[in-house]
C-alpha positions as CSV (number, residue, x, y, z in Angstrom):
1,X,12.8,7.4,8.1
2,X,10.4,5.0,5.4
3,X,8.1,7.6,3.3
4,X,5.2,6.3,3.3
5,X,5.8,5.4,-0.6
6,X,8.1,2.9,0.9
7,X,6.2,1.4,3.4
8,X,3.0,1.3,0.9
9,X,5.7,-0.8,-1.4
10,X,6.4,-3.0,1.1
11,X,3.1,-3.7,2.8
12,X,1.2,-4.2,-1.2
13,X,4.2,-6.1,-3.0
14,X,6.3,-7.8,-0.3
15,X,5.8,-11.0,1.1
16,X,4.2,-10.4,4.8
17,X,6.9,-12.4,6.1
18,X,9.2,-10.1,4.7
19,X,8.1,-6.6,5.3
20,X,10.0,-5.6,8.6
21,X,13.3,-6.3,7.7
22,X,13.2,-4.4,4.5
23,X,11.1,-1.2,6.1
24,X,14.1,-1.5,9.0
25,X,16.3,-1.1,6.4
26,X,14.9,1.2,4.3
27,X,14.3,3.3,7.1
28,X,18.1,3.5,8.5
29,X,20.0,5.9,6.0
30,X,22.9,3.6,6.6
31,X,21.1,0.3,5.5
32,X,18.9,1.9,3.1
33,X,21.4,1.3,-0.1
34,X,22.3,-2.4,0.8
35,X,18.9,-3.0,2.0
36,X,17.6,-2.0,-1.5
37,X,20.2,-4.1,-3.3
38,X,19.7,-7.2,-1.4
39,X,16.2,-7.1,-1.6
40,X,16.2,-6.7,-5.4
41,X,18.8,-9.1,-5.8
42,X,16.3,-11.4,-4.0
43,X,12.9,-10.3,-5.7
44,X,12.1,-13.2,-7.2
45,X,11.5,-14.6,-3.1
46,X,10.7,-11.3,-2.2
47,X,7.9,-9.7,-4.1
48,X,4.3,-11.2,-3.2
49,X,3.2,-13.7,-6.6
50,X,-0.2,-12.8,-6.2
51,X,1.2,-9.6,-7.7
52,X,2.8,-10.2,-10.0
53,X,1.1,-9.5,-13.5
54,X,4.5,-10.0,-15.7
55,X,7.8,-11.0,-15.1
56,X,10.9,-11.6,-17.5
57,X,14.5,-10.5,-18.5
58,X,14.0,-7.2,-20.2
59,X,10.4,-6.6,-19.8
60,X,10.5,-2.9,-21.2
61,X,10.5,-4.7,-24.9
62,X,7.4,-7.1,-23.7
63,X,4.5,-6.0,-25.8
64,X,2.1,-6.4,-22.6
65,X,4.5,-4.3,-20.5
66,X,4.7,-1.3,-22.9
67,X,0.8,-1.5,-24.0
68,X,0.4,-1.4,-19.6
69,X,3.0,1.6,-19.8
70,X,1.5,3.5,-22.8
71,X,-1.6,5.1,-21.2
72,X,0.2,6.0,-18.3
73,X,3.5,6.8,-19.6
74,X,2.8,10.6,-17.5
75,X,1.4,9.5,-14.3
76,X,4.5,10.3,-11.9
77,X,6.3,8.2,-10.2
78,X,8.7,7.8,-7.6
79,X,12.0,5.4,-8.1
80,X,14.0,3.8,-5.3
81,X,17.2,2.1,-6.1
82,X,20.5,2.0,-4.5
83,X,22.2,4.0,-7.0
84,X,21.7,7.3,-5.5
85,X,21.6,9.0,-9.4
86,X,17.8,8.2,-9.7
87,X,16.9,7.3,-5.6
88,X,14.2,9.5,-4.8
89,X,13.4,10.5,-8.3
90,X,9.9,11.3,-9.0
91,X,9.4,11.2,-12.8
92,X,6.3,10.3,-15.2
93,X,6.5,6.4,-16.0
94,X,8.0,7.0,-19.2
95,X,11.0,8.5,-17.9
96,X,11.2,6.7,-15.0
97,X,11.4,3.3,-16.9
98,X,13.9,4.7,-19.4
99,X,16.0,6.0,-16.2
100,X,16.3,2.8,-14.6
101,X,16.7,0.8,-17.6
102,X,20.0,3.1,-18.7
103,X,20.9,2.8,-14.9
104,X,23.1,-0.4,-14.3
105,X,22.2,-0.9,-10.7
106,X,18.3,-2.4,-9.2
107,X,15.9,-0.1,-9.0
108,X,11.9,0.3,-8.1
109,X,9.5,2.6,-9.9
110,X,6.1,3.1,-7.2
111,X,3.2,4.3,-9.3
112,X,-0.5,4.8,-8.3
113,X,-1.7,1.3,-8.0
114,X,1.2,-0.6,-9.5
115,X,5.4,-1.2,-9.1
116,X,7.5,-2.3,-11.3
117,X,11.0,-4.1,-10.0
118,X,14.3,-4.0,-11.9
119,X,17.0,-6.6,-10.6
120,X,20.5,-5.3,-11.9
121,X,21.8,-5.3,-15.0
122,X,23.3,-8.7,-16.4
123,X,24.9,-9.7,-19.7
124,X,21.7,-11.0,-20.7
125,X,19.5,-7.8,-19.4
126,X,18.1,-7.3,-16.4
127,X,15.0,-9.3,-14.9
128,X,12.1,-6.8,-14.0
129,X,8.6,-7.9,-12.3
130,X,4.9,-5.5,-12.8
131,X,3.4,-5.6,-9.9
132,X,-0.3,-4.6,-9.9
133,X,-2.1,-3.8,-6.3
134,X,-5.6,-5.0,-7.4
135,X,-4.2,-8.4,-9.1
136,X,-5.2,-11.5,-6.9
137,X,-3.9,-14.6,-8.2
């Protein structure tokens, strides 16, 4: 079953065309892993670019994205990633960012209002997007 974490991820930061087949997935226990990968393998298609308020390789050393993490480095959040170390984790931003930063695999921290995306890791790092719900491009 999607939490409703989930389906509030997909239905702010996913492409409407794109929605159904990731909250199918996410919502099968047996697709949920793969469904996860694929989809941040494919982020850059994915997520919804009216959302996007950064994007890069190895955003956690962007100026802009730690000044956006600083004043909420507390505020809890919940990670979804196919490695299931950190899926289902519910950690303050801080944390959260340094857990899926030290974790290899893709992975998605939800916060209140905001989402930030981590592809997996790569030789060079590991493109990541911030996603912010009231952002209209």
């Amino acid at each position: 079953m999607t939490s409703l974490t989930e389906q509030a991820f997909a239905e702010t930061y996913v492409r409407k065309d794109r929605r159904e087949r990731l909250l199918h997935e996410l919502s099968n226990p047996r697709k949920r892993s793969r469904g996860l990968d694929r989809f941040c393998h494919g982020a850059a298609d994915l997520l919804d670019p009216a959302r996007i308020t950064l994007a890069g390789p190895s955003l956690e050393h962007d100026p802009a994205f730690i000044a956006f993490v600083a004043p909420r480095a507390g505020e809890t959040c919940r990670i979804f990633s196919p490695d299931g170390g950190i899926d289902g984790l519910e950690l303050p931003l801080a944390e959260a960012v340094a857990a899926c930063v030290a974790c290899l695999d893709a992975s998605i921290i939800m916060g209140g209002g905001f989402a930030i995306v981590r592809a997996e890791a790569w030789k060079g790092g590991a493109d990541m997007w911030l996603l912010e719900q009231g952002r209209q491009a």
